[in-house]
Structures are given as C-alpha cells and as structure tokens.
Rosetta silent file (secondary structure, phi, psi, omega in degrees, C-alpha in Angstrom):
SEQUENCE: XXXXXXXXXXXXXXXXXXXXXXXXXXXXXXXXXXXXXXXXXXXXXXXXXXXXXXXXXXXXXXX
SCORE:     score description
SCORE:     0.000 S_00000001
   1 L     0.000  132.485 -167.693    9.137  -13.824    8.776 S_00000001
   2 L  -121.117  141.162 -170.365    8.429  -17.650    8.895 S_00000001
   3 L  -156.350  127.646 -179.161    4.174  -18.049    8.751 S_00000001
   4 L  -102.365   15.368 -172.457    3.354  -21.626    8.695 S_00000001
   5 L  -142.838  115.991  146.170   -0.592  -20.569    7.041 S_00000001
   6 L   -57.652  -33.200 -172.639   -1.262  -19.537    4.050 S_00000001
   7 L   -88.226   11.492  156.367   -4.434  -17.407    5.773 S_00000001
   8 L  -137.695   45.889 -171.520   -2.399  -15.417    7.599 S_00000001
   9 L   -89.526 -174.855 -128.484    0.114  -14.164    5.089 S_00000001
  10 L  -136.323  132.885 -170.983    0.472  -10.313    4.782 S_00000001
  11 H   -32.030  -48.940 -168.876   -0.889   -8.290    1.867 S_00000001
  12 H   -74.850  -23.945 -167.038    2.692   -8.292    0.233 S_00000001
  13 H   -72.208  -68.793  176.856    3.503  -11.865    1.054 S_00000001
  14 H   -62.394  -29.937  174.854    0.361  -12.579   -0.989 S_00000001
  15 H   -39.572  -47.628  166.493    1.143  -10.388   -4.058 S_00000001
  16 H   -29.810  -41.188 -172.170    4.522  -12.162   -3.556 S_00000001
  17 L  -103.711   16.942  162.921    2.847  -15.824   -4.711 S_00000001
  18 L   -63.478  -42.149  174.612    1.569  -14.259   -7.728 S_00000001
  19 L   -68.658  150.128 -173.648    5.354  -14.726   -9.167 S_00000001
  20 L  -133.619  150.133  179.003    6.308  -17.747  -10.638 S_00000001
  21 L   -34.305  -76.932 -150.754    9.733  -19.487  -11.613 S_00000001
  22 L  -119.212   17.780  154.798    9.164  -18.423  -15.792 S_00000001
  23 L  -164.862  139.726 -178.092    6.086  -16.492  -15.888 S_00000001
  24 L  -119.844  108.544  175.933    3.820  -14.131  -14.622 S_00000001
  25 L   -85.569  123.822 -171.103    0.501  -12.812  -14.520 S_00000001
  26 H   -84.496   15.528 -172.967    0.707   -9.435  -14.439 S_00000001
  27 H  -116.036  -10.412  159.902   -3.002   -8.335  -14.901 S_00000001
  28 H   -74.838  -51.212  147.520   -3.847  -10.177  -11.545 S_00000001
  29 H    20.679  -97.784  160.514   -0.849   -8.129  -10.323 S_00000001
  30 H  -106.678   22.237  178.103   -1.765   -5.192  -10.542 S_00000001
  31 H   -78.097  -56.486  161.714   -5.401   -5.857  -10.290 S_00000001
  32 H   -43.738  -58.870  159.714   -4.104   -6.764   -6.618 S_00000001
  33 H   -27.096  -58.245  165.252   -1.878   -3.774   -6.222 S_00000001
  34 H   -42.887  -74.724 -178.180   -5.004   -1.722   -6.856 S_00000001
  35 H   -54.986  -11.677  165.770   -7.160   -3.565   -4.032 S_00000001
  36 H   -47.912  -83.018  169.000   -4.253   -2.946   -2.144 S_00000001
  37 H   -34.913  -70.245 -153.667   -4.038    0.806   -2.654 S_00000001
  38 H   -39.052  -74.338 -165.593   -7.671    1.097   -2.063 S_00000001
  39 H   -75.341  -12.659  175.886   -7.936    1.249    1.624 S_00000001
  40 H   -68.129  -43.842  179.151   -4.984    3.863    2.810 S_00000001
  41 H   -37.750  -82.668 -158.786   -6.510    5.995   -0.244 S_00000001
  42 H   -70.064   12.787  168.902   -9.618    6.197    1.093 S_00000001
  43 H   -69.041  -95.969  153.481   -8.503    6.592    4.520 S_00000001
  44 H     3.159  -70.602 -148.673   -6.301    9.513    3.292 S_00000001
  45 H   -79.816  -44.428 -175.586   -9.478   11.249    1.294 S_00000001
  46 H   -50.794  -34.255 -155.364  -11.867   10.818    4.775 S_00000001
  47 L  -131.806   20.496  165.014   -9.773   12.043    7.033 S_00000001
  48 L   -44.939  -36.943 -157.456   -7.187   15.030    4.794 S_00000001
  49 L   -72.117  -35.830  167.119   -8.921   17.877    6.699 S_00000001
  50 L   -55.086  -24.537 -162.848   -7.659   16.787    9.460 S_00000001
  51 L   -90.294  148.171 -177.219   -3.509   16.622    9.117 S_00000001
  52 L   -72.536  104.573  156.310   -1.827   19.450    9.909 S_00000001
  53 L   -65.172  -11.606  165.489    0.057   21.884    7.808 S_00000001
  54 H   -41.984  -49.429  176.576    1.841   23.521   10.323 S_00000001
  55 H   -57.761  -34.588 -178.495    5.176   21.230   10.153 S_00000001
  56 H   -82.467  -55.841 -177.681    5.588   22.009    6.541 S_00000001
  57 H   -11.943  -67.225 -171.043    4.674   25.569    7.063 S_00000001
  58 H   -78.100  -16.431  160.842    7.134   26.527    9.290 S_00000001
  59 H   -73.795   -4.923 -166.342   10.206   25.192    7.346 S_00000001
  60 L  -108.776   19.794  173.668    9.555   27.346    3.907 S_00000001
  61 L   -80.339  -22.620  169.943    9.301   30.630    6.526 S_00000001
  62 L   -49.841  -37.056 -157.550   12.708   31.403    6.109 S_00000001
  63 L   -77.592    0.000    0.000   12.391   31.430    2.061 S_00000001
C-alpha cells in the first residue's frame, strides 16, 4: 500500500511507526494496541445477543 499522508495511514500502519531502527517504546505500544482493541470489543459486547449459534450447533450433533 503506497499512502503519500501521514493522516490517512491505517491503524496498523500507525502502530507500525512506533518501531524504530535500535529501540522501542513499548508502553506506547501497547497502550495503542489497547485503543485499538477497544472498538471491535465493544462492538462484540453490544451486539453478542444477536450472532447466531446455530452454525456451531449443528456440527457437534453428530458427537
């Protein structure tokens, strides 16, 4: 992916310029990783009741 802006790089892209040739801070890291994580989680917790359990269901009926 070639992005000629920094303000429209991609979540990972930025985590990505955290690294440095001989060192790295890792407590911005995975302070980012966390703010990352953040919105599928709560996506996930709002809207579990909804997804379906059927698909798994029906493969363990055999067992």
């Amino acid at each position: 992916m070639f992005l000629r802006s920094n303000e429209i790089f991609t979540l990972p892209m930025g985590v990505q310029s955290f690294f440095q040739q001989n060192a790295t801070d890792w407590t911005s890291v995975m302070a980012l990783a966390v703010v990352m994580m953040l919105p599928p989680v709560i996506v996930f917790a709002t809207l579990n009741k909804y997804f379906s359990v059927g698909g798994i269901g029906g493969s363990l009926a055999g067992r």
